[in-house]
N, C-alpha and C positions, 0 to 999 in steps of 0.2 A: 859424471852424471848430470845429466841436462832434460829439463823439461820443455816442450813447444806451448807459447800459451794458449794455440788452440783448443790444444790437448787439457790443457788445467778447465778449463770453460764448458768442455766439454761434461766433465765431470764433475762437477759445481753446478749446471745447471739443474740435474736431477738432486743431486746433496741439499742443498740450497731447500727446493720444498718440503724436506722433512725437519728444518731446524724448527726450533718454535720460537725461535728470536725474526723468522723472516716474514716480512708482511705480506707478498708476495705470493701466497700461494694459492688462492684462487684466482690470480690474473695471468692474462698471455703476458709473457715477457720473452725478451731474449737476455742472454748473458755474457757479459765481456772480461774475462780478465786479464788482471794485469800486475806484474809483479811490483811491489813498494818498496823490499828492503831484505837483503838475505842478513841473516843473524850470524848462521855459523855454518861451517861445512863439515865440520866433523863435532861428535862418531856420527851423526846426521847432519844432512844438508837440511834448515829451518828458515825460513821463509814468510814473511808476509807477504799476504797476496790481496788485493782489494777486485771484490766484483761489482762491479758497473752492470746493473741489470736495468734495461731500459724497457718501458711500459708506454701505450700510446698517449695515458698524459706525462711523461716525462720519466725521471732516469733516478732510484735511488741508488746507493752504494755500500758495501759492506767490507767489514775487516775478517780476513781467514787467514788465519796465520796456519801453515803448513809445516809438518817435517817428514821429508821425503827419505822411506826404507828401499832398498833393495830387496827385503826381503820379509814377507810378513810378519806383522807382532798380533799375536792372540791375547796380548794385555789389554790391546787396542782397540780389539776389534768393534767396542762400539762408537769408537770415535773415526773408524775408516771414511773417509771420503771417495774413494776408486783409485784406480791402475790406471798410470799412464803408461807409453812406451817410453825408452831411454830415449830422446833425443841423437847420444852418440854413440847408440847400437849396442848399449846391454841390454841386461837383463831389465823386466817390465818393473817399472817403479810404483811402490804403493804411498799413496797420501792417504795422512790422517792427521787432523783436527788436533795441530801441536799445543792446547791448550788443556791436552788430555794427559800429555806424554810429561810424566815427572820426570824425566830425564832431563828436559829440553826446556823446561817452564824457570828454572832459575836463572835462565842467561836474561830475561827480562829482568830480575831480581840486581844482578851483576852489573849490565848494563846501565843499570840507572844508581846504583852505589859510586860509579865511575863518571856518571855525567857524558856519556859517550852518546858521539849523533852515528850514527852507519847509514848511511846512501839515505840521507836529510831524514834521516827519523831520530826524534830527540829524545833523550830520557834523561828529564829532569828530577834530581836530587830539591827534597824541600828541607828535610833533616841531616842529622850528623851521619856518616857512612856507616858507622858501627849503628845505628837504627834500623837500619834495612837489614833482613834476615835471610842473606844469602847463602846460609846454609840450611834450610829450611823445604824440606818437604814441600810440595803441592797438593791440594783437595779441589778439586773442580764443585762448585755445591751442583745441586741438582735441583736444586726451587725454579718451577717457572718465573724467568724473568723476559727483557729486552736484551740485556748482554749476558755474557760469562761474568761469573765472580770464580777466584781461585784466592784460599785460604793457604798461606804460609805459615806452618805450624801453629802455635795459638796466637799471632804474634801481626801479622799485618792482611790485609786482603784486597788483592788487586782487582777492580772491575774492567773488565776489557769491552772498551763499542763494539757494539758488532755493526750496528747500521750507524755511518756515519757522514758526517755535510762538514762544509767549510766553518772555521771557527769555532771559539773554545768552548768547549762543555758547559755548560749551567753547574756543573757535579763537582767539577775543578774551581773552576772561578771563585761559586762561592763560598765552598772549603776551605779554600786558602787567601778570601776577605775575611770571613770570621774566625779563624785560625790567626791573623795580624793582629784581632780585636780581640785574642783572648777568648772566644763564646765559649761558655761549658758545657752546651747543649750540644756539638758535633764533633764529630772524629777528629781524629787529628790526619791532617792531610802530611802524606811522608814522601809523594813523588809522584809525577807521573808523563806522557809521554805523548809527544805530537809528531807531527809530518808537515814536510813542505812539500805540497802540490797544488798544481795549478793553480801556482803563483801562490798560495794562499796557508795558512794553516789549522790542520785538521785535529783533533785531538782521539788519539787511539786508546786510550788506558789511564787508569790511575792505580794510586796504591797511597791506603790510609789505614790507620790503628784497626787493630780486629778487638770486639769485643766480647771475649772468649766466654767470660759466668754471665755475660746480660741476657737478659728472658726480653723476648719476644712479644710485642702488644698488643699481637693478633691472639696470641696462645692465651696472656691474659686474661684479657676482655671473656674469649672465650670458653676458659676453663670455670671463670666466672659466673659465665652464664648456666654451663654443667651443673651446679653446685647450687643456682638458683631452682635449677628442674627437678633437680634430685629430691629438694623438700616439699613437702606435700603443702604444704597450708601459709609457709614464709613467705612476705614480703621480700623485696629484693634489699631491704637496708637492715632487713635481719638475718640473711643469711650468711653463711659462716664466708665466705668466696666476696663479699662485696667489694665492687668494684671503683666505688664513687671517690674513695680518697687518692686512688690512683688517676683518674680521670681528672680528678680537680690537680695534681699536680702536672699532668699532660698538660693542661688550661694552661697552668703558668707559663710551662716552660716553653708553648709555643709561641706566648705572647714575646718571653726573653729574645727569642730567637727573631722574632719580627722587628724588635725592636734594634736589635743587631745589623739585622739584613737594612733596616729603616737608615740605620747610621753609618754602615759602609757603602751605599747605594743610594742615598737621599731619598726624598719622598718628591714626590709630585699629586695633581689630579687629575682624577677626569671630567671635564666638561660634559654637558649635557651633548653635544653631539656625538662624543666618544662610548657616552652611554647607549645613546639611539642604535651605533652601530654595533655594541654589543649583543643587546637585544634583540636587533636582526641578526647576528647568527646563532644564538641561540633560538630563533624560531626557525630559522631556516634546519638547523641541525635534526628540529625537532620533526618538520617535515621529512625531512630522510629518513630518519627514523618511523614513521607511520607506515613506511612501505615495507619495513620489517617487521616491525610488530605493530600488527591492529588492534591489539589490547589497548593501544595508547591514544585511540580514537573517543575514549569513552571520557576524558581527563584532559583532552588536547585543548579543548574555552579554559577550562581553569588555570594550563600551564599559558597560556597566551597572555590571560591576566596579567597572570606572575611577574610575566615579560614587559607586560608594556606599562605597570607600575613601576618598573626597573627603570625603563627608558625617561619614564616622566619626573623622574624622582630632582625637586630641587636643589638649586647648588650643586657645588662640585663634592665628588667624593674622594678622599684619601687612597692615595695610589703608591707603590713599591713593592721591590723585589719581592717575592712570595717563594714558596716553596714549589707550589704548581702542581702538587699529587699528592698531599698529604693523606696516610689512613694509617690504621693501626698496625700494617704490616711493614711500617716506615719509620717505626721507632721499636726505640731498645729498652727496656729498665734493669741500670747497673742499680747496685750496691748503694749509689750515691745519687744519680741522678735518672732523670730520659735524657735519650739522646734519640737525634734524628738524622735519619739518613736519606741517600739519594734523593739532593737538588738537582738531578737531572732536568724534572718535570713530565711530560708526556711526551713520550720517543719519538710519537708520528708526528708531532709538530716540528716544525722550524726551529732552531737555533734563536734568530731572531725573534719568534712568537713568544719562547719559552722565557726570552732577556727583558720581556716587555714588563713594565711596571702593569702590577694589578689589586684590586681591595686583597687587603689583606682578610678579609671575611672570606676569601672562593677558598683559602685552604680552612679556616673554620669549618665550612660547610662540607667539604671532604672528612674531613674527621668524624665529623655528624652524620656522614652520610654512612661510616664506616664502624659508628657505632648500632647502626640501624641494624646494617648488614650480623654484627657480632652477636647479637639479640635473636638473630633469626634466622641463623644459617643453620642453626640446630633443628630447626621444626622443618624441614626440607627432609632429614631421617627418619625423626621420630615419630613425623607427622604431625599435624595441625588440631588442635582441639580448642574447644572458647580460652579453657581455662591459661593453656599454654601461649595462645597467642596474648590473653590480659597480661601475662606475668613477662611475657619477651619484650610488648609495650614497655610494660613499669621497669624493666629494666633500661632498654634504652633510654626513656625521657628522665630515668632519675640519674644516667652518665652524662646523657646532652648536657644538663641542667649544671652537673659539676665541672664538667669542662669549660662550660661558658661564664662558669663564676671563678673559676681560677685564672680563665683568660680576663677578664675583668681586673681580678683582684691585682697582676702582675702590673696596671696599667693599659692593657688594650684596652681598646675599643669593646665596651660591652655588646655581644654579639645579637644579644636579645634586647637590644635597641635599635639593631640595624637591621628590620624584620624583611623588610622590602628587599634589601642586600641578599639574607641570608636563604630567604625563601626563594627567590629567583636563581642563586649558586646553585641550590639542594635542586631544584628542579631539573636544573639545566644537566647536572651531575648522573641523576637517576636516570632521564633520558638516554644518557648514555651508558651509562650498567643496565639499560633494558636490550640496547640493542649486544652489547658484549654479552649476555646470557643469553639472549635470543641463539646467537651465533654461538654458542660454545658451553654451555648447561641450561640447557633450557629448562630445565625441572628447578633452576636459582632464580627463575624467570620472575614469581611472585613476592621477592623482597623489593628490588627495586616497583614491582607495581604498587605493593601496598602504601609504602612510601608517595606514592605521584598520587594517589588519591586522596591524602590527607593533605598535600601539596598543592594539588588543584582543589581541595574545599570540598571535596565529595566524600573524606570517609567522616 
């Protein structure tokens, strides 16, 4: 059984726009693939396959991992990718998205217990071999993301790139710096998995602790806020769901985590020129954004302000490794602690861009901006009235407020000193959940606005 790579490209090309991991899809492209690494031949032929999809300003890449049937699997069928022909004259070969197929998802599991490279793809062991859970069932989750996650029993969970560039992951890296340093605040890193191509090395996968009884700090926040709507006449610090003591322990523990990431990664600053150039792209971002949403015409002086008190702002400022995406659906609450997950940062950026030391305030201001959103994602159902929009306020400014003082109390940088800092992140941030609602719920369109008009000084 043999495939032509025309034939895989072919088929990939159409597959490829309905993923929701590919960025890709309202642009002309063409598609290239090319095979990385076969895994095994039997009872399936499984395959990694990278597509090389070139665009007229340039070329991104992704990971699809294949397991090529003979003959249909109806288990499968929503993870089919299409029919090829046999290369050496059988019967018509079906691909499908071997990330689906619990059959075939444990040889990644095995492979990497063994420390085993196959045709330069490595699968790095970080723990003992009896840790890795290679007998363990697979779960594909199903949450919108940028890659695959696949849960091995309750016990470990592999996140697989799907779009990937030369050089090691931000998710890797700094897992397993603060996994050296002991940090309490993130998973433990168990293994995971790169390639040598062109010349260089890529990082395909990881695999770190699952944290099977922790709740979720998007459900949190937001169940909390349920529980604040539900009573008729409560303040948000008298009702039963309060959310502030959690929020002030968030505060800490991201401060812990900063100061981790601060001590396996140093600190530096940025100069006033490094500022200037920040703040030129954040106006320039903000420009793009106007031609998507004209709402943001009404508030564009006030965010420009924002900006260019950004750029003037004296002395240098404190600069390191950051998280680079922080929000509430980015952290966990065990039993014991928060933990925080995926240091990736923002997919569509650069590797390099992602590695760049930055104020540790622009992930502050993502949490803030994420509490904005938690306050207010419910009045988009239930609809908007004085009373509910008072109390969705009082609820966000009385988490801001406990986050920022538990970030404080930990030793950070008090966030509500660094007003210039934080107002210019938050802006720069909403700008861009204006235009990602724009494009993709636009009825979510009005959190991120209300937010940019208290931000540019108008509300």
């Amino acid at each position: 059984m043999r495939v032509e790579t025309t034939e895989v490209s072919r088929v990939l090309r159409d597959w490829l726009t309905h993923q929701r991991w590919f960025a890709g899809k309202s642009r002309e492209s063409t598609v290239q693939a090319r095979l990385l690494a076969t895994l095994a031949d039997q009872p399936h032929l499984v395959q990694i396959w990278l597509a090389d999809v070139s665009y007229a300003q340039g070329v991104e890449h992704y990971q699809v991992p294949l397991v090529l049937r003979t003959e249909a699997a109806e288990q499968l069928s929503h993870a089919f990718v299409g029919s090829v022909p046999d290369a050496d004259g059988g019967r018509p070969i079906e691909l499908y998205d071997a990330l689906h197929d619990k059959e075939v998802t444990g040889l990644w599991l095995r492979a990497m217990a063994q420390q085993s490279t196959v045709d330069g793809v490595s699968f790095v062991r970080v723990v003992e071999p009896e840790e890795i859970p290679v007998s363990e069932w697979s779960l594909a989750l199903s949450a919108e993301q940028s890659n695959t996650s696949l849960v091995f029993g309750d016990v470990a969970i592999m996140k697989v790139f799907r779009r990937l560039e030369a050089g090691l992951n931000p998710d890797i890296e700094i897992h397993a710096a603060l996994g050296e340093l002991g940090g309490r605040h993130v998973a433990k890193l168990m293994g995971y998995v790169t390639a040598e191509l062109d010349s260089e090395t890529w990082s395909l996968a990881m695999l770190q602790e699952f944290m099977t009884t922790a709740s979720d700090g998007w459900q949190l926040a937001t169940s909390s806020v349920r529980d604040l709507m539900a009573e008729a006449d409560l303040h948000a610090e008298e009702a039963g769901g309060d959310f502030a003591a959690e929020a002030n322990r968030l505060g800490i523990s991201t401060a812990e985590v900063h100061a981790d990431l601060a001590a396996a990664f140093g600190i530096t600053e940025l100069d006033q020129a490094e500022l200037a150039d920040r703040a030129a792209a954040m106006n320039a971002r903000l420009i793009a954004a106007l031609s998507e949403v004209p709402e943001l015409a009404e508030v564009a002086d006030g965010l420009r302000q924002a900006y260019a008190e950004f750029a003037e702002l004296p002395g240098k400022v404190l600069a390191q490794r950051v998280h680079g995406d922080l929000h509430l659906g980015q952290v966990l609450r065990t039993a014991y602690r928060w933990v925080i997950l995926d240091f990736e940062g923002e997919p569509a950026k650069a590797i390099s861009d992602r590695q760049a030391p930055d104020s540790p305030i622009r992930d502050v201001a993502g949490m803030l901006r994420s509490f904005d959103y938690a306050a207010r994602h419910q009045l988009i159902d239930m609809g908007s009235t004085p009373q509910s929009e008072f109390r969705a306020a009082e609820w966000a400014e009385r988490n801001r407020a406990a986050f920022c003082a538990g970030y404080a109390q930990a030793g950070g940088q008090d966030p509500q000193e660094a007003a210039v800092l934080l107002r210019a992140f938050e802006a720069d941030k909403a700008v861009y959940e204006s235009v990602y609602e724009a494009r993709n719920r636009p009825n979510w369109l009005p959190i991120p606005l209300a937010s940019l008009h208290r931000l540019a000084g108008k509300a």
